[in-house]
C-alpha positions as CSV (number, residue, x, y, z in Angstrom):
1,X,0.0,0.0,0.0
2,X,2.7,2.5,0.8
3,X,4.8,1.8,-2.0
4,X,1.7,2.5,-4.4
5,X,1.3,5.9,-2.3
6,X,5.0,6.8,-2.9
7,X,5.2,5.7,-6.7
8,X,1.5,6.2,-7.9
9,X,1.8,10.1,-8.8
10,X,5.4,10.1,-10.4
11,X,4.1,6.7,-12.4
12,X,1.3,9.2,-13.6
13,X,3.4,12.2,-14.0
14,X,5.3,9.8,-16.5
15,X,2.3,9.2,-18.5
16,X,1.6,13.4,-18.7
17,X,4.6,13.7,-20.6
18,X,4.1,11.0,-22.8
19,X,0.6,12.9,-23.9
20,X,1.3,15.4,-26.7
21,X,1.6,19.2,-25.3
22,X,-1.4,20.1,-27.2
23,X,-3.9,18.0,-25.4
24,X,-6.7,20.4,-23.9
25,X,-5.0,21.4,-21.0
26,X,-7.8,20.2,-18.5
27,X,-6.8,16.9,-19.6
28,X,-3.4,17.3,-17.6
29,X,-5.1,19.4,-14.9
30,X,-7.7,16.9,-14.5
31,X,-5.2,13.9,-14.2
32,X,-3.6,15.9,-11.9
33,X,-5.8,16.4,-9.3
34,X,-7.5,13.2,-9.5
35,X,-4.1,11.5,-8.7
36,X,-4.0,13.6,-5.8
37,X,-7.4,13.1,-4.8
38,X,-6.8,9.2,-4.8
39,X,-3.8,9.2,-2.8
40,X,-5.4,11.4,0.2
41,X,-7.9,8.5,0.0
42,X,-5.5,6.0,-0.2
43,X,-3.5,7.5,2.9
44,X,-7.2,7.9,4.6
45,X,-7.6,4.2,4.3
46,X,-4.0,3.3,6.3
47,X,-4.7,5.9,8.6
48,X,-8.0,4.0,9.0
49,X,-5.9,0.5,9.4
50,X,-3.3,2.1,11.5
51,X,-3.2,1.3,15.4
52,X,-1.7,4.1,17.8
53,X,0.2,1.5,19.9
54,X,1.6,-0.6,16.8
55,X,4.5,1.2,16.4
56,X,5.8,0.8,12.7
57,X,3.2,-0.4,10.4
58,X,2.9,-1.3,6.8
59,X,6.3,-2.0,6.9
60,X,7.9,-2.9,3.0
61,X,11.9,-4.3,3.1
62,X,13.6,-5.2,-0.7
63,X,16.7,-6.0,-1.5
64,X,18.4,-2.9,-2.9
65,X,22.3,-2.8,-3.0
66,X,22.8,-5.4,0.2
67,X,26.5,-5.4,-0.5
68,X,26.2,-1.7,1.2
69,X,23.5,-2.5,3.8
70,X,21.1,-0.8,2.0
71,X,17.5,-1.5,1.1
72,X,14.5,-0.4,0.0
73,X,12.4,-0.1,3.8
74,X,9.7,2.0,4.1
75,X,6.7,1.7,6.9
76,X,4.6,4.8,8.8
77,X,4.5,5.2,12.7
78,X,3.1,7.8,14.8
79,X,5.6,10.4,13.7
80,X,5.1,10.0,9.5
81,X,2.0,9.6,8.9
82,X,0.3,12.9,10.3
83,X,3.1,14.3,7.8
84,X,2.0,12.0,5.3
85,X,-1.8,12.8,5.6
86,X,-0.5,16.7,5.6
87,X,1.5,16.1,1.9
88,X,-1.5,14.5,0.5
89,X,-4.1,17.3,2.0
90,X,-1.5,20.3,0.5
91,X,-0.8,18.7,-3.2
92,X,-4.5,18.5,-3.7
93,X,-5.0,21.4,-2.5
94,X,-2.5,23.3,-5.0
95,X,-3.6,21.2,-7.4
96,X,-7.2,22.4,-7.0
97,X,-5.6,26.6,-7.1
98,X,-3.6,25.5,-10.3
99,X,-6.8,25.0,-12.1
100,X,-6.8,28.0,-14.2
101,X,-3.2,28.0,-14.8
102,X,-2.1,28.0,-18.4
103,X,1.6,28.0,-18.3
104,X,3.4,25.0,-19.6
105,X,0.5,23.0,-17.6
106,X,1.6,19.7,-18.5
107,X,5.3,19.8,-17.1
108,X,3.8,21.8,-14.1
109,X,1.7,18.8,-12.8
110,X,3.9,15.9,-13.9
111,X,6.6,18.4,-11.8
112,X,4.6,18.5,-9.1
113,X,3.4,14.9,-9.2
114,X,6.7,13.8,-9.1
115,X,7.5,16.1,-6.1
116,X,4.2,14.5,-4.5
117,X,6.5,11.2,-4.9
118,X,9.8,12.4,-3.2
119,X,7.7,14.1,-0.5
120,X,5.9,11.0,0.7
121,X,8.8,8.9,0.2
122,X,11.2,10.5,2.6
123,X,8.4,10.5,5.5
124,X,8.3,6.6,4.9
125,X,11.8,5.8,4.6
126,X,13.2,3.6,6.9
127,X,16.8,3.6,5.4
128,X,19.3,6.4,5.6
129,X,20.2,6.1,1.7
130,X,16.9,6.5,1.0
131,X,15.8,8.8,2.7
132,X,18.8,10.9,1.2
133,X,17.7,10.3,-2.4
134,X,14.1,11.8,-1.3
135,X,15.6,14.5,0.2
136,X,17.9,15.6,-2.9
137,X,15.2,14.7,-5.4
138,X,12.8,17.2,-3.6
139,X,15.8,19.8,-4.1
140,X,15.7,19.2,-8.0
141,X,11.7,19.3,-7.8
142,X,11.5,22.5,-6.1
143,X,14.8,23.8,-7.9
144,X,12.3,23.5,-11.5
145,X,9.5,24.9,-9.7
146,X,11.3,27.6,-8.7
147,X,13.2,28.3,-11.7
148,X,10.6,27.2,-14.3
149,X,7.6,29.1,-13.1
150,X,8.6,31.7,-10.5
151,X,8.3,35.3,-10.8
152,X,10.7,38.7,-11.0
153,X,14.0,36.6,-10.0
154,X,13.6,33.1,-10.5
155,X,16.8,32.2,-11.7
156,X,18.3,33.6,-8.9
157,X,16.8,32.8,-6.0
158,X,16.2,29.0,-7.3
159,X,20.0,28.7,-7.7
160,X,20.4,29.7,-4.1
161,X,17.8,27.9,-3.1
162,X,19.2,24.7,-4.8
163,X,23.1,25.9,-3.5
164,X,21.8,26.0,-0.1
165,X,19.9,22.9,0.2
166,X,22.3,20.7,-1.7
167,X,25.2,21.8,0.8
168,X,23.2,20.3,3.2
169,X,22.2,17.7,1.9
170,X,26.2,16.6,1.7
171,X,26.1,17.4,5.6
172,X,23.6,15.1,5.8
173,X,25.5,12.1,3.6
174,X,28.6,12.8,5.3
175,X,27.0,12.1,9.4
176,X,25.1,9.1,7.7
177,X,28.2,8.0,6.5
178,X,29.5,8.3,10.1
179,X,26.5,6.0,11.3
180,X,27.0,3.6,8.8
181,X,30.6,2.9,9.7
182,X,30.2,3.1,13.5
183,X,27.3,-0.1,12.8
184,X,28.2,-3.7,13.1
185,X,27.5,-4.6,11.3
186,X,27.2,-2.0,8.6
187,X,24.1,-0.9,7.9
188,X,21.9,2.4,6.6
189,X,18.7,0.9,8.1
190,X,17.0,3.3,10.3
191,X,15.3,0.3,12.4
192,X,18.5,-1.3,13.2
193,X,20.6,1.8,13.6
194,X,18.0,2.6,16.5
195,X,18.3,-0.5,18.3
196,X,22.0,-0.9,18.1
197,X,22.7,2.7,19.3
198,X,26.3,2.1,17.7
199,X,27.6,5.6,19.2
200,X,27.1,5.0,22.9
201,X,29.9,5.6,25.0
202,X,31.6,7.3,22.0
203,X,31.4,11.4,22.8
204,X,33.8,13.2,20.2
205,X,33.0,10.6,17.5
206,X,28.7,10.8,17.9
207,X,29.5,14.9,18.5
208,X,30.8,15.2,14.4
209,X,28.3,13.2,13.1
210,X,25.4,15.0,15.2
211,X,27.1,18.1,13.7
212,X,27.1,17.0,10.3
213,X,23.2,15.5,10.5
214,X,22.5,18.6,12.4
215,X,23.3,21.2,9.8
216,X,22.1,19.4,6.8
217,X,18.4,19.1,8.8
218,X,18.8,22.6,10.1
219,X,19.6,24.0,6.7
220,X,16.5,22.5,5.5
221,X,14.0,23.7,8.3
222,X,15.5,26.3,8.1
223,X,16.9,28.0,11.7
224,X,19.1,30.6,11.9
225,X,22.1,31.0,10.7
226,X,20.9,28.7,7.8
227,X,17.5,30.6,6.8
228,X,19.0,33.2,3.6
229,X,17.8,30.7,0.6
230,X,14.3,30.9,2.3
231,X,13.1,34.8,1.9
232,X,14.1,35.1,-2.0
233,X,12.6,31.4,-3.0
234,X,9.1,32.0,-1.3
235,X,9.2,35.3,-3.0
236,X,9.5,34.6,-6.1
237,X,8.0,30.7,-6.1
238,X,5.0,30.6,-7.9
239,X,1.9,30.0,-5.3
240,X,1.2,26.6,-5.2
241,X,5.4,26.2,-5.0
242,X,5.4,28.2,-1.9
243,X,2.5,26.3,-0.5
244,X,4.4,23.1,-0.6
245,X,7.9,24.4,0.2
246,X,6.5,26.0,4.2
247,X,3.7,23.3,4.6
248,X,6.4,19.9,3.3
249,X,9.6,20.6,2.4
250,X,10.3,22.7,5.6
251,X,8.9,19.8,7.4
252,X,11.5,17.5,6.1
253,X,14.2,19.1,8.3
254,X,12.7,18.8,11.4
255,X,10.6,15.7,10.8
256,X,14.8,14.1,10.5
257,X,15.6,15.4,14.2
258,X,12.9,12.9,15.6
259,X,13.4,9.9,13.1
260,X,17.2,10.2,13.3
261,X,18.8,12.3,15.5
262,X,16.8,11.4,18.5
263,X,16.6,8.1,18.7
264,X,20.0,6.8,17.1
265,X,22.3,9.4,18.9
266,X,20.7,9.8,22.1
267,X,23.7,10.8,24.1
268,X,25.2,13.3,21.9
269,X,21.4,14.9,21.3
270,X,21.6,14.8,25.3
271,X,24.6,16.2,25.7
272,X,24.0,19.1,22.8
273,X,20.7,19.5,23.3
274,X,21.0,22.8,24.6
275,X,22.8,23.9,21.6
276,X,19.6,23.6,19.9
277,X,17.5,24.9,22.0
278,X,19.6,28.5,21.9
279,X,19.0,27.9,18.1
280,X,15.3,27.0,18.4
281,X,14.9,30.4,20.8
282,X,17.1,32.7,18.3
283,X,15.2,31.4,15.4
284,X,12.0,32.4,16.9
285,X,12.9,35.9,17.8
286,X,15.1,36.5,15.0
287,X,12.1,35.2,12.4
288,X,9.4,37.7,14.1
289,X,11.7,40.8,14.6
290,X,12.5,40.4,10.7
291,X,9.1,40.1,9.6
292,X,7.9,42.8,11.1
293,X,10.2,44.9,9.8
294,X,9.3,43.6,5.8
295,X,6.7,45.5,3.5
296,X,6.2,42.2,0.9
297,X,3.5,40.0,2.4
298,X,4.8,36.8,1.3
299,X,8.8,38.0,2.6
300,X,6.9,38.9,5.6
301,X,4.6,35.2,5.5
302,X,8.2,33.4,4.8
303,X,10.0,34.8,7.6
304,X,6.8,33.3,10.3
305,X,8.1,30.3,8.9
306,X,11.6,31.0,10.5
307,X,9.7,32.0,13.8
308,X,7.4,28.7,13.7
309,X,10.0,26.4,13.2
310,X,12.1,27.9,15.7
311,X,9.3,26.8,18.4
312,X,9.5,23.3,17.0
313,X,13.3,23.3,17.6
314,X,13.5,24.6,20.7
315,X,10.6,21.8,22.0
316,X,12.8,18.9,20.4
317,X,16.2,20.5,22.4
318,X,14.2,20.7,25.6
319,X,13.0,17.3,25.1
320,X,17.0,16.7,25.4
321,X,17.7,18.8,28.1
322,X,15.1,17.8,30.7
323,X,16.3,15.4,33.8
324,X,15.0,11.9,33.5
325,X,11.7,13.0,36.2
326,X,10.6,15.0,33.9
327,X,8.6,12.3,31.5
328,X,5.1,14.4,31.2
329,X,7.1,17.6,30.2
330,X,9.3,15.9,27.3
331,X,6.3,14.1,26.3
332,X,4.0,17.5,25.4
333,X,7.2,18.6,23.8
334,X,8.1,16.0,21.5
335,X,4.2,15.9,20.7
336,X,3.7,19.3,20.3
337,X,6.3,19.9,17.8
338,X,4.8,17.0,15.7
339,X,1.4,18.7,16.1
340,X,3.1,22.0,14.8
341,X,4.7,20.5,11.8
342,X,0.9,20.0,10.6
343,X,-0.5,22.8,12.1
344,X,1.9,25.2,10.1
345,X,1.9,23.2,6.7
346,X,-2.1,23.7,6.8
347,X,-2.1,27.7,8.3
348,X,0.8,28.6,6.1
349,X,0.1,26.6,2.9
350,X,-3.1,28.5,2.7
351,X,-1.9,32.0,3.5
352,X,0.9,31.3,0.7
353,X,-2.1,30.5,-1.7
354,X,-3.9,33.9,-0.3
355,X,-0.9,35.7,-1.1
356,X,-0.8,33.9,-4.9
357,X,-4.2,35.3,-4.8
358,X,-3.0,38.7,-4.0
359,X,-0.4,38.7,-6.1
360,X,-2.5,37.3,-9.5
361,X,-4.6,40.6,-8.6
362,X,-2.1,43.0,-8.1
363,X,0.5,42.0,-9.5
364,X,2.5,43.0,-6.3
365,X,2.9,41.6,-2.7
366,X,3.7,45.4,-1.6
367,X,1.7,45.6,1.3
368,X,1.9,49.9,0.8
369,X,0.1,49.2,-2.6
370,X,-3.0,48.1,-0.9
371,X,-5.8,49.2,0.8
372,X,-9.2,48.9,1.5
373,X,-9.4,45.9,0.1
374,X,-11.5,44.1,2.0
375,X,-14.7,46.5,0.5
376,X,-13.7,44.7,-3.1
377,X,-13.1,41.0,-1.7
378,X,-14.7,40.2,1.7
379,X,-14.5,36.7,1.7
380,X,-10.6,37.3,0.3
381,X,-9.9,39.2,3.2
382,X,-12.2,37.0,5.4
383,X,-9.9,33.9,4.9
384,X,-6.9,35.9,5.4
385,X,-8.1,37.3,9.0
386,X,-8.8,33.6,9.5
387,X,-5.7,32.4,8.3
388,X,-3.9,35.3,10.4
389,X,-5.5,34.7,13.4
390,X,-4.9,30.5,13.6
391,X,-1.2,31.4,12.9
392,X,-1.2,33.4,16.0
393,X,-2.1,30.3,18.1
394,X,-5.5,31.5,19.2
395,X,-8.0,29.2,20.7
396,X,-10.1,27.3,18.5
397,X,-7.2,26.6,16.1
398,X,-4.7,24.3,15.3
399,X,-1.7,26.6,15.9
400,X,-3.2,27.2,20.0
401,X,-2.8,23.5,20.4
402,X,0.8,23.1,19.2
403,X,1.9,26.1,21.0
404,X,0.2,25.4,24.1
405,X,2.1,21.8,24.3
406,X,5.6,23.5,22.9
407,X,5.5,26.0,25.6
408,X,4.6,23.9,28.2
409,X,7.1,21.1,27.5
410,X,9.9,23.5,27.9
411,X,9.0,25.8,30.3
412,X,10.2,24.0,33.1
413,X,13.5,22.7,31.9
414,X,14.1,25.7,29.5
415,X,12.4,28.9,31.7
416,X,14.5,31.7,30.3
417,X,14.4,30.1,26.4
418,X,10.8,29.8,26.8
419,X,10.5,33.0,28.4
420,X,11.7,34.6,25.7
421,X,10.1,32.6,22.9
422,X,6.7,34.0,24.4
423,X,8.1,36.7,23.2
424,X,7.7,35.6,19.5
425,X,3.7,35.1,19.7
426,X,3.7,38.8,20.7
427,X,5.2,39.9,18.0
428,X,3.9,37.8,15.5
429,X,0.5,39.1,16.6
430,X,1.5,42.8,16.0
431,X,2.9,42.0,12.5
432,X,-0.4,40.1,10.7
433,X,-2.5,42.6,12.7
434,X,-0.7,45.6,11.3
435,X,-0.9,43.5,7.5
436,X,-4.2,43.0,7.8
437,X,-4.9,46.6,8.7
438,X,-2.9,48.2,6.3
439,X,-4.0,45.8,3.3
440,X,-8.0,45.3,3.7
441,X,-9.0,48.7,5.7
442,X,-9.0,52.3,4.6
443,X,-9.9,54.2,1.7
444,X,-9.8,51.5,-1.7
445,X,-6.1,51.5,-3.2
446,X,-4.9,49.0,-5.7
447,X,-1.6,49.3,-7.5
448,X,-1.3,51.1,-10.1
449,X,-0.8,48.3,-12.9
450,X,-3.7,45.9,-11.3
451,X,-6.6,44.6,-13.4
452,X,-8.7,46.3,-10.1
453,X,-7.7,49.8,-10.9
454,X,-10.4,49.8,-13.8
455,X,-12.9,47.3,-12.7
456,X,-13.5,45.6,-9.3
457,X,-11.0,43.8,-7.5
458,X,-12.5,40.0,-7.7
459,X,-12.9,38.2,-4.8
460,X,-12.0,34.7,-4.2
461,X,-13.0,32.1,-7.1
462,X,-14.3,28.6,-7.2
463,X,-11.1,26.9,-7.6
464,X,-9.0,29.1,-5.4
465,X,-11.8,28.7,-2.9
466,X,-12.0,24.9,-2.9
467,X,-8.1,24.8,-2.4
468,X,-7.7,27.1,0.3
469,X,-11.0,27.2,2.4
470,X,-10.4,23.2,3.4
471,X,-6.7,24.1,4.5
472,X,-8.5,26.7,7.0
473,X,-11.4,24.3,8.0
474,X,-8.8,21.5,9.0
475,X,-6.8,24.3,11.4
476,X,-10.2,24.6,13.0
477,X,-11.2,21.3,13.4
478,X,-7.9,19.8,14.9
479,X,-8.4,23.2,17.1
480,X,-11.4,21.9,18.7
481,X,-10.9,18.1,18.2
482,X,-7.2,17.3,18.4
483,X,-7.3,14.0,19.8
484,X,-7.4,11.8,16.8
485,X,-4.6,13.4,15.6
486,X,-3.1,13.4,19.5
487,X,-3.9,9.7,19.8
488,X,-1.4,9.1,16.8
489,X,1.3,10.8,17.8
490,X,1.9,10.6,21.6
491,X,2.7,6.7,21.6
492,X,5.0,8.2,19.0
493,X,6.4,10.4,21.1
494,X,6.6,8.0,24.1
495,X,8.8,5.3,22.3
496,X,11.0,8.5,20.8
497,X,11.7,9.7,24.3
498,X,12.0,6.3,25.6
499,X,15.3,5.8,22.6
500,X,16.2,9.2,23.4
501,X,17.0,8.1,27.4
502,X,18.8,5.3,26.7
């Protein structure tokens, strides 16, 4: 079943370019979301199979290159597959917004089908080598994306984007290299890697290779100092790019601290683990003090993502740093940074799509060039509020629930860190209030070169509705009903911080 998840859209991305350009272009649109549509229903069905206390389940192991201790081992626990569940919801969701595109639509959705692939396959990989194939085919994905169908500079902020990423991706090779070698015997397989703990009692050695695995996840979360590529490709990614590069790829990063770092080096996570919760805490700060300071929504949108993540860092270091009588405390943190992976890759994917919809109107993500708009758009600038106000962690959303747990995981081994993280959901509050201000009250102003400056500025249509409005209905409902999302991951979390004390 899994393997059918993972290969199903790139086997029907091949069969898009096999069909003549000139095909009516609803013909690849249509393909496109379909295959999404039946892979969320496929993933609803395991989910619907899956048992909480299982542990891995659905577990696939082929021969690959044996000589090498590698294979082909995938399965889903606890931790994967709310992410998997949260790549299907997203690529439907974008391909739903593309629907009126008219660019090259055939190599856009066998791109994106194919990016579908290397996002599910990295949250089911259960071998280091593959994982790391997921991981730098999603670079290559996004790099096209990027490059193929972004806006102003493309070129440029793809290639970074693609520098960046692929730098540490060779961190990443190089620390599982280190694991591989300090096995015996040699193996890449996550499972056994985990069991046999082969860097216990080995300090300096299990210190280089959490540094190496460390920087390649970091610069893929991305935390501070490793966040640069970020701004530039969400500004100039084309909507439904952005959507998928804060809600999944960003998620990649972190989602490798809990499979990997965690649980195969527990000691040096223990014994560095305060190294990333300083990260976690300057990431957080740093990410809201430099969005408020931006006049481009989606720079502005981008650098939340920097402030978000940095809570989900600094729960996973305090999960680290806590004494041993601490169990409840590590538990809500370790569980509320999973629940704020999915949190932000719903909240975020849709207020990337808003600001597409922004942008197709305007033709500028100039927050100055605005005004007034919500007398134009109401439900546009409804859904926005919305979307504002759940990424604030308000009650009632899914962003309250994953803060809530985040903060009070670490508060008691980290109280000056989490001290001043609080300080984060103050300022992120004062930034999308003064957006939303600026942008949909006042006096109507569009920019000058918008379609809106001679007839009405349109409000939200079908397709962008039924793409972005479920995204916002999910954030409420795991707001108010959490726990069958909850009941996934916390014996997740359990076993993760049982690994991690060994």
């Amino acid at each position: 079943m899994l393997t059918a998840i993972v290969l199903l859209p790139t086997a029907m991305a091949a069969l898009l370019l096999c069909v003549p350009r000139g095909a009516p272009r609803h013909l690849f649109l249509t393909a496109w979301a379909s295959t999404t549509a039946v892979e969320l229903v496929l993933t609803v069905i395991v989910w619907a199979g899956y048992r909480a206390d299982g542990g891995m389940q659905y577990e696939t192991r082929a021969r690959w290159i044996p000589s090498a201790g590698i294979s082909y081992h995938i399965g889903v626990d606890g931790l994967s597959l709310p992410l998997v569940a949260l790549t299907c919801v997203l690529f439907l969701a974008c391909a739903l917004y593309a629907w009126r595109d008219t660019r090259r639509v055939r190599e856009f959705a066998a791109l994106f089908l194919f990016l579908q692939t290397t996002c599910l396959g990295l949250f089911v990989a259960l071998d280091l080598i593959l994982f790391f194939v997921f991981f730098d085919l999603s670079i290559v994905a996004m790099y096209f994306v990027i490059a193929g169908w972004g806006h102003k500079n493309a070129a440029r902020s793809a290639l970074k984007f693609f520098l960046y990423t692929f730098i540490g991706s060779l961190a990443l090779l190089l620390g599982f290299i280190g694991l591989y070698l300090a096995a015996d015997p040699h193996t890449f397989d996550i499972v056994e890697l985990t069991d046999a703990n082969p860097l216990a009692g080995r300090t300096t050695y299990g210190a280089l290779v959490l540094l190496a695995i460390g920087v390649g996840l970091a610069v893929k979360t991305p935390t501070v100092p490793f966040h640069t590529w970020l701004p530039p490709a969400h500004t100039d990614a084309p909507a439904a790019g952005s959507a998928i590069l804060a809600g999944v790829l960003l998620k990649m990063g972190a989602y490798g601290f809990l499979r990997i770092a965690l649980p195969v080096l527990p000691g040096a996570w223990r014994d560095h683990a305060l190294v990333f919760v300083v990260v976690g805490v300057v990431s957080v700060l740093y990410g809201a003090l430099v969005a408020l300071a931006q006049t481009d929504f989606k720079r502005m949108v981008a650098y939340t993502s920097v402030n978000h993540m940095g809570y989900i860092v600094l729960a996973i270091g305090a999960a680290g740093a806590v004494g041993s009588d601490q169990e409840e405390a590590r538990r809500l943190a370790v569980t509320g940074s999973l629940f704020q992976m999915v949190s932000h890759g719903l909240l975020t994917g849709a207020l990337f799509l808003l600001a597409g919809v922004l942008y197709e109107r305007g033709r500028t993500y100039e927050m100055p060039a605005y005004s007034g708009v919500a007398g134009r758009a109401p439900v546009f600038a409804a859904l926005t509020g919305v979307a504002a106000f759940a990424s604030l962690g308000l009650p009632g959303f899914s962003g309250f629930i994953a803060e809530f747990q985040i903060l009070t995981g670490s508060l008691g081994p980290q109280p000056v860190a989490t001290g001043l993280a609080v300080l984060g959901i103050l300022l992120t509050a004062g930034l999308f209030l003064r957006a939303l201000q600026q942008v949909f009250l006042g006096p109507l102003r569009l920019p000058l070169a918008a379609p809106g400056t001679d007839r009405p500025f349109p409000d939200i249509r079908r397709h962008e509705g039924l793409a972005i409005v479920p995204l916002l209905v999910l954030g409420v409902v795991l707001g108010i009903a959490p726990r069958f999302v909850l009941d996934v991951i916390e014996p997740a979390s359990r076993t993760v911080l049982e690994l991690l004390a060994r």
